[in-house]
C-alpha positions as CSV (number, residue, x, y, z in Angstrom):
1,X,-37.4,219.1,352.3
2,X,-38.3,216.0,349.7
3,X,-41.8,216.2,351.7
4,X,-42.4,219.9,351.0
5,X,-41.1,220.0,347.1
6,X,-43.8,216.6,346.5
7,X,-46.5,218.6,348.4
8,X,-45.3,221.6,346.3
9,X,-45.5,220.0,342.7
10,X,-48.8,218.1,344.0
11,X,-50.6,221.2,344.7
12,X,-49.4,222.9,341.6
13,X,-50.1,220.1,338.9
14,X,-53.4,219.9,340.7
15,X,-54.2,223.4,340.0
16,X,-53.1,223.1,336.6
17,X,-55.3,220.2,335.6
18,X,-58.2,222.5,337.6
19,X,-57.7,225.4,335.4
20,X,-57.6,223.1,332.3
21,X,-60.6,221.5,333.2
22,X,-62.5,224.7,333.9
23,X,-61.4,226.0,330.4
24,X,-62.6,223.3,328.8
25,X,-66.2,223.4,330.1
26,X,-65.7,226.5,328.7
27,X,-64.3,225.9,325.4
28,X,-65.5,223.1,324.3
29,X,-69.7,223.2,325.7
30,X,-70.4,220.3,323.1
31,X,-67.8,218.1,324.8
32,X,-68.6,218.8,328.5
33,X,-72.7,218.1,327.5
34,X,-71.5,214.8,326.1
35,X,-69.6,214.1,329.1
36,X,-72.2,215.4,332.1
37,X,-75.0,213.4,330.1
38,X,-73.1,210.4,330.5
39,X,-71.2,209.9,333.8
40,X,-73.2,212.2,335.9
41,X,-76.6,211.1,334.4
42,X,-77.8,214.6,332.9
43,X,-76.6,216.3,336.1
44,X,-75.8,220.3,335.3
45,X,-76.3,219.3,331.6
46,X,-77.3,222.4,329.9
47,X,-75.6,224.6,327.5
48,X,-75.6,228.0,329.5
49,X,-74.7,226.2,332.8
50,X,-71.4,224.6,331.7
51,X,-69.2,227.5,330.9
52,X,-71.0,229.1,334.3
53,X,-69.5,225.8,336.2
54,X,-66.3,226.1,334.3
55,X,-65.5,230.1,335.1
56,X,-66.5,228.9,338.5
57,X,-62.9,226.9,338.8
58,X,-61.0,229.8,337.6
């Protein structure tokens, strides 16, 4: 039972932090630029792909 409520509140708090991170990219474009330029070396950095990559989490 322990093993099934952890798996439970894993997979939920894991979507959450999905959704937020789609909304985000979607939200906040300036932010998620920033951020693609930086750790993922320009990778999907463009202003009309980000909120595309974002609704795509929803």
């Amino acid at each position: 039972m322990l093993k099934m409520t952890s798996l439970l509140l894993l997979r939920v708090s894991l979507g959450g932090l999905l959704l937020l991170w789609g909304a985000n990219k979607i939200v906040n474009v300036d932010r998620s630029l920033a951020i693609a330029e930086n750790f993922y070396f320009g990778f999907l950095a463009a202003e009309t792909i980000l909120p595309l990559a974002g609704a795509g989490r929803f």
